[in-house]
C-alpha positions in Angstrom: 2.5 3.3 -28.0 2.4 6.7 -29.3 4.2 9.8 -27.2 1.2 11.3 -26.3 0.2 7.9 -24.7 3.2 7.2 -23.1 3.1 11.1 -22.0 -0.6 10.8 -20.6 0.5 7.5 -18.8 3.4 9.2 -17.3 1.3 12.5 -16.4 -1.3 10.1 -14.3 1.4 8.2 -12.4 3.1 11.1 -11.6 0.2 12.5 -9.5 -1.3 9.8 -8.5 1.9 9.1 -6.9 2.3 12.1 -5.1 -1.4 11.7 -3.4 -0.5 8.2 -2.7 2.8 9.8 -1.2 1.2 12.2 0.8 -1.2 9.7 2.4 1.1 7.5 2.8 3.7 9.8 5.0 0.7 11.0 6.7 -0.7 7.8 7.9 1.7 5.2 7.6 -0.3 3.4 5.0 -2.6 3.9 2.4 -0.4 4.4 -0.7 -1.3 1.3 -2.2 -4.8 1.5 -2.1 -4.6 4.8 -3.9 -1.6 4.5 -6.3 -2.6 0.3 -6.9 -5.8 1.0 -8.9 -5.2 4.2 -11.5 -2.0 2.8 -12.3 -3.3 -0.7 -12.9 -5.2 1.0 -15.7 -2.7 2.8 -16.6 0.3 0.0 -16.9 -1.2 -3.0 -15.7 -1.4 -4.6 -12.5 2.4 -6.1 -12.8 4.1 -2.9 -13.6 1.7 -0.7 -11.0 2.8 -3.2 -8.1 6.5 -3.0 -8.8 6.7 0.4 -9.4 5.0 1.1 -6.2 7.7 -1.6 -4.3 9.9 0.1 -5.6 9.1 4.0 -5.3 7.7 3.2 -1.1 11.2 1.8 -0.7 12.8 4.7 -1.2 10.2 7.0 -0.4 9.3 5.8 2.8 12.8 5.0 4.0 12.6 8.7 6.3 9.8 7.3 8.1 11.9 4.3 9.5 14.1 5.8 12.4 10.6 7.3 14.2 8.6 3.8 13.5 11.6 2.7 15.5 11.1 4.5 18.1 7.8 4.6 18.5 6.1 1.2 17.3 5.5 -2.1 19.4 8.4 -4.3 17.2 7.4 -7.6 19.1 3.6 -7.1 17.5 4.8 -6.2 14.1 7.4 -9.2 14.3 4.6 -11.7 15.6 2.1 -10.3 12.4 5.2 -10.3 10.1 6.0 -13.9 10.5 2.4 -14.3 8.7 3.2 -11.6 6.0 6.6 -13.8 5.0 4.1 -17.2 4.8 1.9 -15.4 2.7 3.6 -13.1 0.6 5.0 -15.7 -2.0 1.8 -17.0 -2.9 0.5 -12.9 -3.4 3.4 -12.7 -5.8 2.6 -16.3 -8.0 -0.9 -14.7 -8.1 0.3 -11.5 -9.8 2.6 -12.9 -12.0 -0.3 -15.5 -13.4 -3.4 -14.1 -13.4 -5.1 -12.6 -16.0 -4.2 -8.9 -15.8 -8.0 -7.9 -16.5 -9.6 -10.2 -13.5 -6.9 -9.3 -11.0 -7.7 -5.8 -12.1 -11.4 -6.3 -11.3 -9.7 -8.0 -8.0 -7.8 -5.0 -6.7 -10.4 -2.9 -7.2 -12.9 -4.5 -5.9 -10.9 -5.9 -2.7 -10.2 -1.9 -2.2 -13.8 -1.1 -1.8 -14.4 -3.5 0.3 -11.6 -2.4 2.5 -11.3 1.3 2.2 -15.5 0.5 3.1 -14.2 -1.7 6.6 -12.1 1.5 7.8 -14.4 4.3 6.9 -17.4 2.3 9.0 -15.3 2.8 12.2 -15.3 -1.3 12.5 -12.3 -1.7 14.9 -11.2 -5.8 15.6 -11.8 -5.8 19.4 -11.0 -9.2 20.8 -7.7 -9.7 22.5 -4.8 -9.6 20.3 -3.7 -13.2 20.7 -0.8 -14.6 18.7 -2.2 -16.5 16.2 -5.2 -14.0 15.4 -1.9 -11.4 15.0 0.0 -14.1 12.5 -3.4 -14.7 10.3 -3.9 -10.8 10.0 -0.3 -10.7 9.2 -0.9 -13.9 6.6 -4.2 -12.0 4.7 -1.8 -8.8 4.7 0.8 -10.8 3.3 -1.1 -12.1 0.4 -2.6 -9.1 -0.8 0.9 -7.3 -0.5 2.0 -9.6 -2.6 -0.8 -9.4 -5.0 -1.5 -5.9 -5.0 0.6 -4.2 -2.5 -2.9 -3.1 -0.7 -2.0 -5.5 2.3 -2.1 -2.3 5.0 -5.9 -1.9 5.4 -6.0 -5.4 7.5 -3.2 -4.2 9.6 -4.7 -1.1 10.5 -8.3 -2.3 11.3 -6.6 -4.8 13.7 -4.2 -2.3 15.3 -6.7 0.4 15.9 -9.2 -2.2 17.4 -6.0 -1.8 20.4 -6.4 1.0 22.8 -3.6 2.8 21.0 -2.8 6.3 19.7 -2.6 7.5 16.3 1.6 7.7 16.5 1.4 3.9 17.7 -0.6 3.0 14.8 1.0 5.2 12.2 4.6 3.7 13.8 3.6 0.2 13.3 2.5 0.5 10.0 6.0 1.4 9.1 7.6 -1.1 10.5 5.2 -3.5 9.0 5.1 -2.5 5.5 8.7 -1.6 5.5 9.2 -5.5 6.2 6.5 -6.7 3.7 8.4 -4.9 1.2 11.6 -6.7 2.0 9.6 -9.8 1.7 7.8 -9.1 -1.5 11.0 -7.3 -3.5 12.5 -11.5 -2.4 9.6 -12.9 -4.1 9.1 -10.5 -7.0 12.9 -10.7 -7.6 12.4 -14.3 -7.6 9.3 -14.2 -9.9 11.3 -12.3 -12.2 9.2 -9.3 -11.9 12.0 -6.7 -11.9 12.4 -5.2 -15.5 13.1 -2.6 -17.6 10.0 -0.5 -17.5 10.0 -0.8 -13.8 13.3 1.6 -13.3 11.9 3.8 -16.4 8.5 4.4 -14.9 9.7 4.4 -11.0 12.4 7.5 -12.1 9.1 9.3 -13.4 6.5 8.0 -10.3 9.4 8.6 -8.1 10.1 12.2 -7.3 6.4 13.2 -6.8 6.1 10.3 -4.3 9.2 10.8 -2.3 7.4 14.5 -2.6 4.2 13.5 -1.3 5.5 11.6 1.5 7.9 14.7 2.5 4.9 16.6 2.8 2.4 14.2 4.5 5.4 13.4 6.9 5.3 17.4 8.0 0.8 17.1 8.2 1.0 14.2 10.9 0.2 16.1 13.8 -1.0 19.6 12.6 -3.9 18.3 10.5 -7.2 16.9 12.5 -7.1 12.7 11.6 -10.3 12.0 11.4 -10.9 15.0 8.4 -7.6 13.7 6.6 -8.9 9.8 7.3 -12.2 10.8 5.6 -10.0 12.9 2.8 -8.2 9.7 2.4 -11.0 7.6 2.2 -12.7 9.6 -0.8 -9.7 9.6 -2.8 -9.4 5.6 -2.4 -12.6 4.9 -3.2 -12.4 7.4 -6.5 -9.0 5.5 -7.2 -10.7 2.1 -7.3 -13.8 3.1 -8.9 -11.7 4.8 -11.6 -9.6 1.7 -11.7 -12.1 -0.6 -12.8 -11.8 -2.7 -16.0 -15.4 -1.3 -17.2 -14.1 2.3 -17.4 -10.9 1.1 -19.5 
């Protein structure tokens, strides 16, 4: 790879990065979905899911203490005991498929959800425990995949009759588990290397930026404007993720 490559590379994950930041501390989720498909492009899915493990880790670590406070822990236990069934088998999907189906995976799995939360659909039945644990299991698997395992979450939560602070809180929680649960299986699938500490000091900064930021937006901006925002820039990710364009 030539430096203006590796420059160009480094250039996209950088700001890509600190969109998928900012959403990310906006909504509680969303990150994934934005940062999963350029960078796939860029690096490869392997490298773009680690990277982003890694980066959330410490970037959303601030968001913690008021998810806490704030979020219904017995729910987001009851879904995360399907995320920890799941995960593992996300993981041994990543490390051995081809990178360019997965690719057209990801992408195409995006679209589909990013197209789920932008039509309003909302799950609306009761939330009875093992509907919560096989949400939590499909979240699992595509965290472990992909890292994109938040859209599932959210369509179920927001089918409750629950605020935007509830949602946002348990999304936290949930994805702050997950990624306890996936850096386990990763670390076990030997996906932790070299180039992941090299690109996540670049990627890094700008997302920990981006999430400062979104973090100070929850509240002042009007959700349903950002939500559509956010929902343009994850379908533009995906699209512009896709195998056909690279």
């Amino acid at each position: 790879m030539i430096a203006g490559q590796a420059w160009q590379i480094v250039a996209v994950l950088f700001g890509t990065a600190f969109v998928a930041g900012l959403a990310r501390g906006f909504s509680g989720f969303g990150s994934a979905l934005i940062f999963i498909p350029v960078a796939s492009a860029a690096v490869g899915p392997v490298l773009a899911a680690t990277v982003l493990l890694v980066v959330d880790g410490i970037g959303a670590a601030p968001m913690l203490p008021s998810g806490w406070r704030h979020g219904d822990r017995r729910a987001v236990a009851v879904m995360s005991i399907g995320a920890m069934v799941a995960i593992p088998a996300g993981s041994m999907a990543l490390a051995w498929l081809d990178p360019v189906t997965l690719r057209w995976g990801i992408s195409l799995t995006i679209l589909l959800l990013v197209g789920l939360l932008a039509s309003g659909w909302r799950y609306a039945g009761r939330p009875a425990t093992p509907v919560t644990v096989g949400v939590g299991m499909i979240s699992g698997f595509l965290s472990g995949s992909a890292q994109i395992g938040g859209a599932p979450a959210v369509a179920y939560w927001l089918g409750r009759a629950a605020t935007n602070q509830l949602v946002r809180a348990n999304m936290v929680l949930f994805l702050a588990g997950s990624n306890i649960y996936t850096a386990i299986a990763y670390g076990l699938a030997g996906l932790f290397a070299w180039p992941v500490l090299t690109l996540s000091l670049f990627a890094g900064p700008a997302y920990v930026a981006g999430t400062q930021l979104g973090i100070r937006m929850f509240g002042l901006a009007r959700p349903q404007t950002f939500r559509r925002i956010a929902h343009a820039l994850i379908a533009m990710a995906a699209i512009l993720g896709l195998p056909v364009f690279h």
